[in-house]
C-alpha positions as a Markdown table, in Angstrom:
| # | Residue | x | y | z |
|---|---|---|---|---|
| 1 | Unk | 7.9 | -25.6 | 14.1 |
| 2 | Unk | 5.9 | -23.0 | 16.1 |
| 3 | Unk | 3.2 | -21.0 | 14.2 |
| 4 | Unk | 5.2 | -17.6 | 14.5 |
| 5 | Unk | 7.8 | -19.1 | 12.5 |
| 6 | Unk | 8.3 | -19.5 | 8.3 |
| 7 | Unk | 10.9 | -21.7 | 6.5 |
| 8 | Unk | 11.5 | -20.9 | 2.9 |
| 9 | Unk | 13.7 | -23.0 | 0.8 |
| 10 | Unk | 14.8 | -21.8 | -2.5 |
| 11 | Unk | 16.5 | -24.1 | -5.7 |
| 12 | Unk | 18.7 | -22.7 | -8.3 |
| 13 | Unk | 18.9 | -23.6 | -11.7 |
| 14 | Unk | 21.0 | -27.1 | -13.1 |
| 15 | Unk | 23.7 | -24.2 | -14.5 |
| 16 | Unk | 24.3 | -23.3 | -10.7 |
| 17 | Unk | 24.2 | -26.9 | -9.2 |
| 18 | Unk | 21.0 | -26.3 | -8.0 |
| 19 | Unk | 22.7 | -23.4 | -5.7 |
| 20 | Unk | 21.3 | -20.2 | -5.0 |
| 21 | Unk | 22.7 | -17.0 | -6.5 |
| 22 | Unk | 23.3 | -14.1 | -3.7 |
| 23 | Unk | 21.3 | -11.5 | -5.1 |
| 24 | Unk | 18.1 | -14.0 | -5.6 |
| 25 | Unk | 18.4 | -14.5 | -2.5 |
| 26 | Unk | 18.2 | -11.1 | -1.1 |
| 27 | Unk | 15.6 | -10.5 | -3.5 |
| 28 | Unk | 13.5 | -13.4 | -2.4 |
| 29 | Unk | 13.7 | -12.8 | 1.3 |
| 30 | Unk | 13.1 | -8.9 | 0.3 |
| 31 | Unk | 10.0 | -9.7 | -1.0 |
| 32 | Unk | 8.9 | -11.7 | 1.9 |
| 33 | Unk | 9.5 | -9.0 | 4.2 |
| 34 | Unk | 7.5 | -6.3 | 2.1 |
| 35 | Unk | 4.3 | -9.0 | 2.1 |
| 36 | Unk | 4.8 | -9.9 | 5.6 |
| 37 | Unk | 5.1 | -6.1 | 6.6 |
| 38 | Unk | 1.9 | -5.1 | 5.1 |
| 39 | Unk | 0.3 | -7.9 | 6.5 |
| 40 | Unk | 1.1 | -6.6 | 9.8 |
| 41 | Unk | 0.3 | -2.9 | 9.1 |
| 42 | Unk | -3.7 | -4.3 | 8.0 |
| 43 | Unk | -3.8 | -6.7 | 10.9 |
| 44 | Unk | -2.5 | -4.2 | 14.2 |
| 45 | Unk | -4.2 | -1.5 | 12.7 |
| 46 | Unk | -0.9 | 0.5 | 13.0 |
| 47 | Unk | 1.4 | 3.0 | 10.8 |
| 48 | Unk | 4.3 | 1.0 | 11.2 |
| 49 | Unk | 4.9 | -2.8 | 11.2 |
| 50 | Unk | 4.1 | -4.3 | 15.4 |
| 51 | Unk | 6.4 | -7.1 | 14.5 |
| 52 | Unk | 10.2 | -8.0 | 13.6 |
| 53 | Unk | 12.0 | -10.8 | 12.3 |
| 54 | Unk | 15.0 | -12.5 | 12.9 |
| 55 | Unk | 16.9 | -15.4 | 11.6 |
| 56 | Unk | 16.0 | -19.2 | 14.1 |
| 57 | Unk | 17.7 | -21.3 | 10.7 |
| 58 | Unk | 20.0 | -21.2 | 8.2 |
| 59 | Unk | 21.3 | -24.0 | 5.8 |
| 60 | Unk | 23.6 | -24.0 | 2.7 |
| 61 | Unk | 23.4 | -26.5 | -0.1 |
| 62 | Unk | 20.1 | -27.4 | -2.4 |
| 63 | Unk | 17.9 | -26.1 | -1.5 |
| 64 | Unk | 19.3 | -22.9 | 0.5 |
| 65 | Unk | 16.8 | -23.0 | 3.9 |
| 66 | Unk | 16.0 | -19.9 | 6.1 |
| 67 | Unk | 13.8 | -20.3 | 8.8 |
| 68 | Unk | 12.9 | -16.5 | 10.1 |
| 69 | Unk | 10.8 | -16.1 | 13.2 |
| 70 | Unk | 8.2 | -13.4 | 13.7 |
| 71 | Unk | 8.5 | -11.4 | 17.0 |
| 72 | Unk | 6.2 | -9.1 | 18.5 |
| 73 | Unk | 8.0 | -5.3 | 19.1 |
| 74 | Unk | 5.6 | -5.1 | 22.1 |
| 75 | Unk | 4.9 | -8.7 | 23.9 |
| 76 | Unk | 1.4 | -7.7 | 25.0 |
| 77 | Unk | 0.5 | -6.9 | 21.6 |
| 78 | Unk | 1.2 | -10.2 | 19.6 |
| 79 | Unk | 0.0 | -10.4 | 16.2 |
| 80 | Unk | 2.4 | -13.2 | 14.8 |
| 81 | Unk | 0.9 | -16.2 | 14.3 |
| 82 | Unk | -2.6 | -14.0 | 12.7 |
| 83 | Unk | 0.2 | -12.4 | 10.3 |
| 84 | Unk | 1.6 | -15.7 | 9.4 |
| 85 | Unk | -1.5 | -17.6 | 8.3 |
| 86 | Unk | -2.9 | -14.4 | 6.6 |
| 87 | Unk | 0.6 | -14.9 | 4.7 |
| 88 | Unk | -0.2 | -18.7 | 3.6 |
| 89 | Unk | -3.7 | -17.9 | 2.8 |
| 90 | Unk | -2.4 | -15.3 | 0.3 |
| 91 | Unk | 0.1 | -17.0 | -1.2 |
| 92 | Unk | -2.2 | -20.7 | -1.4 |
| 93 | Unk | -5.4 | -18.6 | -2.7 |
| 94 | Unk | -3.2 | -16.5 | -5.2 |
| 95 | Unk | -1.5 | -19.8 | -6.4 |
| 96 | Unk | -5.5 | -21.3 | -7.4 |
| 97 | Unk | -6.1 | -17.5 | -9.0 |
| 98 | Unk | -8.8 | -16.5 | -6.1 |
| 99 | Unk | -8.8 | -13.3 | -4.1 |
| 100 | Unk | -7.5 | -13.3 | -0.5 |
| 101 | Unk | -10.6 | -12.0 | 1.7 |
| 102 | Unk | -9.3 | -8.1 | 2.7 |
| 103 | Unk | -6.3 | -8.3 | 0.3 |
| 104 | Unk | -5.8 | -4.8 | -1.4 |
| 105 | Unk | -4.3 | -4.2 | -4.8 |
| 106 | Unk | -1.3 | -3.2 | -3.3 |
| 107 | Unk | -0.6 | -6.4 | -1.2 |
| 108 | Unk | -1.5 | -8.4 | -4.1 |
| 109 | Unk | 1.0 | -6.5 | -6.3 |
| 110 | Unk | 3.5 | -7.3 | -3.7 |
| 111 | Unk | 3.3 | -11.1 | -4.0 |
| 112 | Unk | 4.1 | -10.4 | -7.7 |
| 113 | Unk | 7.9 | -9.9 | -6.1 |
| 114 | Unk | 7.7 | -13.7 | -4.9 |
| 115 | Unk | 9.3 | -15.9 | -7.8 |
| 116 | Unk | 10.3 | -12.8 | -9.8 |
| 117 | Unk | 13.2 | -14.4 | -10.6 |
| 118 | Unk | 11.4 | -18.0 | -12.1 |
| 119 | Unk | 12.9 | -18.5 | -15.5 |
| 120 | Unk | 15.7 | -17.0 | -14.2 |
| 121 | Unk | 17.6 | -18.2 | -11.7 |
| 122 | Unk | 15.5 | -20.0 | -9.0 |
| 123 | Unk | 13.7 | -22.8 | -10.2 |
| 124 | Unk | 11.8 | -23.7 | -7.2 |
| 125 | Unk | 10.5 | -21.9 | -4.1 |
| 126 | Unk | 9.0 | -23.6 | -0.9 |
| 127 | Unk | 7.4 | -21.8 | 2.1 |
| 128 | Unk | 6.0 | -24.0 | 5.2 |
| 129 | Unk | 4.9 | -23.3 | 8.6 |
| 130 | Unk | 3.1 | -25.3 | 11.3 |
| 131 | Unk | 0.0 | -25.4 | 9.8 |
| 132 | Unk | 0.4 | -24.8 | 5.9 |
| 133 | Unk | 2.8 | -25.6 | 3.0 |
| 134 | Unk | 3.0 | -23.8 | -0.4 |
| 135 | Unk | 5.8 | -24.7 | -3.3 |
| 136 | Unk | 5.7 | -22.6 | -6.1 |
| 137 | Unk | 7.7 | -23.4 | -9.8 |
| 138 | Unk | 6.1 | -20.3 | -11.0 |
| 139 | Unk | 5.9 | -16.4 | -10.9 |
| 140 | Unk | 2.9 | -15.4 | -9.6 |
| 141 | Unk | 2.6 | -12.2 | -11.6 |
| 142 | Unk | 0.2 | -13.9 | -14.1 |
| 143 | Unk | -2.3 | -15.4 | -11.0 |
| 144 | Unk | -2.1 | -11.5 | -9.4 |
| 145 | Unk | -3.2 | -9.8 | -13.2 |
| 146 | Unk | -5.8 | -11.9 | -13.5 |
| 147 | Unk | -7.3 | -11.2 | -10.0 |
| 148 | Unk | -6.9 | -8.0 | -10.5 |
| 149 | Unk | -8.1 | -7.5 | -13.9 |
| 150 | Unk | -8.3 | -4.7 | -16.6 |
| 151 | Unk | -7.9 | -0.6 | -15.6 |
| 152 | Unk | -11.4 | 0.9 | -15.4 |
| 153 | Unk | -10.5 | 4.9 | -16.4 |
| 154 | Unk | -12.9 | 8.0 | -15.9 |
| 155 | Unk | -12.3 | 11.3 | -15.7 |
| 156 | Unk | -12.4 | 12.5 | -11.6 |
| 157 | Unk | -10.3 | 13.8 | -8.8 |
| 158 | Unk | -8.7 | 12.6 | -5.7 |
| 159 | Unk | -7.3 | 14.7 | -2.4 |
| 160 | Unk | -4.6 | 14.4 | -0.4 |
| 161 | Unk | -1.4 | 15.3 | 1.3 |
| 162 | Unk | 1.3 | 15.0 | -1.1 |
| 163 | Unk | 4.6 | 13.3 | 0.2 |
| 164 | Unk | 6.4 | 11.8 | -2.0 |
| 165 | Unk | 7.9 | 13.4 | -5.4 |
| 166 | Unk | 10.3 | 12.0 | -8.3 |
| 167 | Unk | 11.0 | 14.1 | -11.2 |
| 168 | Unk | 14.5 | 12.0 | -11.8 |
| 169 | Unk | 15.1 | 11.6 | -15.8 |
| 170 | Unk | 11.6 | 12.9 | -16.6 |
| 171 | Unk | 9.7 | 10.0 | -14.0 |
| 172 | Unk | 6.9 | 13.3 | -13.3 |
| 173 | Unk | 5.5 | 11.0 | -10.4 |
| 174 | Unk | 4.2 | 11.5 | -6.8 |
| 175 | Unk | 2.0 | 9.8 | -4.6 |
| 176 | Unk | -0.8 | 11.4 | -2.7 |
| 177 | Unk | -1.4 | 10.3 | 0.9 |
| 178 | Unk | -5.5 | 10.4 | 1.0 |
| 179 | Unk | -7.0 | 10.9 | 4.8 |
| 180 | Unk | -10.2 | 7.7 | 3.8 |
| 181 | Unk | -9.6 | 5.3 | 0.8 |
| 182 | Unk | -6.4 | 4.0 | -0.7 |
| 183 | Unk | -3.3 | 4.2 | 1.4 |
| 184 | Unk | -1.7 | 6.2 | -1.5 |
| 185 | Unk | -2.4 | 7.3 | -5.0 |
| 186 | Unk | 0.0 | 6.9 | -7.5 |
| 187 | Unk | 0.0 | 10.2 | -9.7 |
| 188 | Unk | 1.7 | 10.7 | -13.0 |
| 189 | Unk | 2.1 | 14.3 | -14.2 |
| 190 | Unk | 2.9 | 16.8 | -17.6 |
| 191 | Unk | 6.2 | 18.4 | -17.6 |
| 192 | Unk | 3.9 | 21.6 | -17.3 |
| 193 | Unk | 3.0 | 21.1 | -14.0 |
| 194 | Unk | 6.4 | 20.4 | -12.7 |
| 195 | Unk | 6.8 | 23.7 | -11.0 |
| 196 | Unk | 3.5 | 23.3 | -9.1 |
| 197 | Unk | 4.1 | 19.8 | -8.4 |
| 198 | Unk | 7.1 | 20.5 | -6.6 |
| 199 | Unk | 5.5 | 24.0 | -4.8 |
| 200 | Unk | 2.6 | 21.2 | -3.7 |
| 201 | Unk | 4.9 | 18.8 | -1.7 |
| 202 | Unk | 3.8 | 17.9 | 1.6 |
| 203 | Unk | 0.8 | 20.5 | 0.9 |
| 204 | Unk | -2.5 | 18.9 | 1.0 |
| 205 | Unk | -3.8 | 19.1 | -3.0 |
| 206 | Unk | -6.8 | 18.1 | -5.1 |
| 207 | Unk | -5.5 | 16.5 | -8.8 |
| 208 | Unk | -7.8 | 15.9 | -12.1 |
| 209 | Unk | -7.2 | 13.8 | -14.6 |
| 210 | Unk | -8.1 | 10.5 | -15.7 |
| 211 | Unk | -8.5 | 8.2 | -12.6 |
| 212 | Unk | -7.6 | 4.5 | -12.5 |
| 213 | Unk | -9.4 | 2.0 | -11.0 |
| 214 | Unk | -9.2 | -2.2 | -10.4 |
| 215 | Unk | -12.4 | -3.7 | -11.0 |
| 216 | Unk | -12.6 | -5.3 | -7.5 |
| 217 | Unk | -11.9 | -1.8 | -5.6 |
| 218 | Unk | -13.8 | 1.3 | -4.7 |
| 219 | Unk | -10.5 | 3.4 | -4.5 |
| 220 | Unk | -8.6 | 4.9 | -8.0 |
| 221 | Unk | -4.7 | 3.9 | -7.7 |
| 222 | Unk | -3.7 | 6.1 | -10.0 |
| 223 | Unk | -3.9 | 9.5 | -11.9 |
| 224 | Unk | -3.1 | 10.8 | -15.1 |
| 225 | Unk | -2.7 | 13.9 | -13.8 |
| 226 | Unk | -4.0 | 17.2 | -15.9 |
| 227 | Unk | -4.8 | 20.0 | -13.6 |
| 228 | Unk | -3.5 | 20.2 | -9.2 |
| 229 | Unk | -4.8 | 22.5 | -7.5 |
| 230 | Unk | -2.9 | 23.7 | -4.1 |
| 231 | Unk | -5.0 | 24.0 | -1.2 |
| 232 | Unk | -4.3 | 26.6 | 1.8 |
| 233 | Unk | -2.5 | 26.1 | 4.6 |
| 234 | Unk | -4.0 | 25.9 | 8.2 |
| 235 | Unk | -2.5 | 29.0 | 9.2 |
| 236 | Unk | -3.3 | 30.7 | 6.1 |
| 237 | Unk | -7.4 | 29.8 | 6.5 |
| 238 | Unk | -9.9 | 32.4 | 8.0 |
| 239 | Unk | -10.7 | 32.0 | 11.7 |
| 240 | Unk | -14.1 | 32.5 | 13.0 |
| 241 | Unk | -12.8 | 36.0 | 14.3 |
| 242 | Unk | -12.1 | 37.0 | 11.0 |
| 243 | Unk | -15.8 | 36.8 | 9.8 |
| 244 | Unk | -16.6 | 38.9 | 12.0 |
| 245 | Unk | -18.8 | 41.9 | 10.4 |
| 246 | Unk | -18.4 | 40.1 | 6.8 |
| 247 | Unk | -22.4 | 40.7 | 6.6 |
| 248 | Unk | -23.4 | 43.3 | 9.3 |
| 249 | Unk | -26.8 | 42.9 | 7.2 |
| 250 | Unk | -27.5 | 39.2 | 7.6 |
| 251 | Unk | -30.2 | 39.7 | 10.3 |
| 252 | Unk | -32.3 | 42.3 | 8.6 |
| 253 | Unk | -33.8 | 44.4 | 11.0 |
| 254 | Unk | -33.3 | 42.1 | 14.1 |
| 255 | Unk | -31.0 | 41.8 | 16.5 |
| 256 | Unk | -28.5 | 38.9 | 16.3 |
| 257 | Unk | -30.6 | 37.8 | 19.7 |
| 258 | Unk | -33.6 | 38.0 | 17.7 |
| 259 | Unk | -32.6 | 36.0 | 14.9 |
| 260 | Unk | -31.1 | 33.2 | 16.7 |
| 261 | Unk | -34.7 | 33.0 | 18.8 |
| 262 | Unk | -36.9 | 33.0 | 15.6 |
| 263 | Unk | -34.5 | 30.7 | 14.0 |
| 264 | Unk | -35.5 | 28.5 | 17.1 |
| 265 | Unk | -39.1 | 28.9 | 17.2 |
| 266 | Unk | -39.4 | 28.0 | 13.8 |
| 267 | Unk | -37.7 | 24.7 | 14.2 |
């Protein structure tokens, strides 16, 4: 089996033969994508995944077997087989409760998806490529909380552009789209600030509130939000023409020549 390439085999429960239900195995190979994806986003550097993935295997019985392979969307910029051991490493280090070097909360979160249907359904999941070999008979939710550890809260603010917005049944959440940091901030809102919340979308905004934070991170996640605060638009911001004569009395005496030259000397 070629580096680029992953086979995961999945085990149902004694109930089912040992077979597979459908929807766990969406679910499963759902979840693999979303790790995989992010993977590639933090190795090429890039908005949007360099790599797809399509289907080299595919056995019925006990276990199910899929064996997907990962192909670059641009063949002079080939980040497979980099993606598929930072994969392995995640899940073996995760398994043994360490922290994957350059894993952020949200990747870690996302291997919480692997196995979420243990005790369920699936009773065993195996992953193996040329080089490594993981089997897991557990969800790895409990491994991810511990790495991750309690919320550290303070009062602060966070900016950024503001993209996303669900105000379905009461949910009063968006996410904030910082320009350095965390990819996104999850924000949680008071039915009072509905109206600005949704005047704010895709409006670049400052929130306050009590900011959540992982002990091993420097970014918050998340915000209890209390106050937003809408920021201009570009169009709507002076230029440096409209300045113009704000203090015709800046200089004093002097000429604007004058100023700028004794300005000069004295440095």
């Amino acid at each position: 089996m070629a580096n680029n390439k992953i086979e995961i085999k999945l085990r149902g429960t004694k109930a089912d033969n040992d077979l597979v239900r459908l929807s766990d195995f969406i679910a499963e190979l759902h979840a693999t994508s979303d790790i995989l994806n992010h993977i590639d986003r933090t190795v090429s550097r890039a908005a949007s995944p360099s790599l797809y993935y399509r289907v080299t295997d595919l056995r019925y019985g006990s276990p199910a077997i899929v064996e997907v392979e990962a192909v670059p969307v641009e063949p002079s910029e080939n980040h497979s087989e980099a993606v598929v051991d930072r994969f392995f490493v995640g899940l073996r280090d995760i398994k043994e409760r360490r922290a994957p070097t350059e894993f952020d909360r949200e990747l870690l979160e996302l291997y919480t998806k692997i196995g979420g249907v243990f005790r369920k359904n699936i009773t065993e999941i195996s992953f193996s490529s040329e080089r490594a070999e993981v089997t897991l008979t557990e969800d790895l939710g409990v491994a991810v909380k511990d790495i991750l550890g309690k919320d550290e809260i303070a009062q602060g603010a966070v900016s950024g552009i503001l993209e996303y917005i669900n105000i379905h049944a009461g949910a009063n959440r968006f996410y904030i789209y910082p320009v350095a940091g965390a990819r996104r901030i999850d924000c949680h809102f008071p039915g009072s600030l509905l109206e600005a919340a949704i005047g704010a979308v895709n409006r670049y905004i400052n929130v306050r509130g009590k900011v959540k934070y992982k002990k091993r991170d420097c970014f918050p996640y998340s915000v209890e939000v209390e106050d937003l605060e809408i920021f201009p638009k570009e169009s709507e911001l002076p230029t440096l023409f409209d300045l113009r004569g704000l203090a015709p009395d800046a200089t004093g005496d002097l000429s604007s020549e004058e100023f700028v030259s004794r300005i000069r000397n004295v440095e």
